[in-house]
C-alpha positions, 0 to 999 in steps of 0.5 A: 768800485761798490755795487752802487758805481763809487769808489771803495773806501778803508771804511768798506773793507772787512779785514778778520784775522785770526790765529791759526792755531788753536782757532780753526786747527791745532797742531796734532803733537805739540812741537811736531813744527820743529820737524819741519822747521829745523830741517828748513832752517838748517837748509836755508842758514846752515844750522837750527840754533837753538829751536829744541830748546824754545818755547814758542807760544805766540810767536809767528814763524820769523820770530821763531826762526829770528830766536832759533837763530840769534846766538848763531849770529844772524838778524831779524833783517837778515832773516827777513831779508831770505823770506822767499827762500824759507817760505819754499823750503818750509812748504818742501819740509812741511809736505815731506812731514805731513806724507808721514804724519796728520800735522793737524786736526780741525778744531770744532769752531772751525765749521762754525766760522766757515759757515758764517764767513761764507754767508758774507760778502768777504773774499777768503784767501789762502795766506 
């Protein structure tokens, strides 16, 4: 329900997306991902394939992994389908990095979008 008492609608919500990398952070070495994300992927499925050899521009975490993966003889469905597993293994190698190393650093926009974010009505939540 809206302030007024009526139902909300598709139309009242605001949805912003954006990419991560490069909007609001940056990855402090490029490729340091692949420290861990080859430690994950050889965790969950036995082996990294061939992740040192992609390039992964654009790419989201599956379809890295579905690239990495595919001459190994493993799916995009496959893969989809161990998502709850490779999430808490990427978050475990992902920690275990970053006590060792920055992962990332803010990118100057950040504090720009935070700001005008906050000053709206939207709901923020951690993906």
């Amino acid at each position: 329900m809206n302030a007024e008492g009526k139902a909300k609608t598709c139309m009242d919500l605001r949805i912003i997306l954006w990419d991560i990398d490069g909007t609001l952070i940056r990855s402090a070495q490029s490729g340091s991902f692949k420290d861990y994300m080859a430690p994950m992927l050889r965790s969950v499925f036995g082996t990294s394939g061939r992740l040192d050899e992609l390039i992964v521009s654009g790419m989201t975490d599956l379809q890295i992994a579905g690239e990495a993966l595919r001459d190994e003889g493993f799916t995009q469905e496959q893969i989809g389908a161990r998502v709850v597993e490779i999430s808490a293994s990427y978050m475990r190698e992902m920690e275990r990095v970053a006590k060792q190393k920055d992962l990332f650093t803010c990118c100057p926009a950040r504090a720009r979008f935070s700001k005008r974010l906050i000053g709206t009505r939207a709901t923020v939540r951690r993906c």
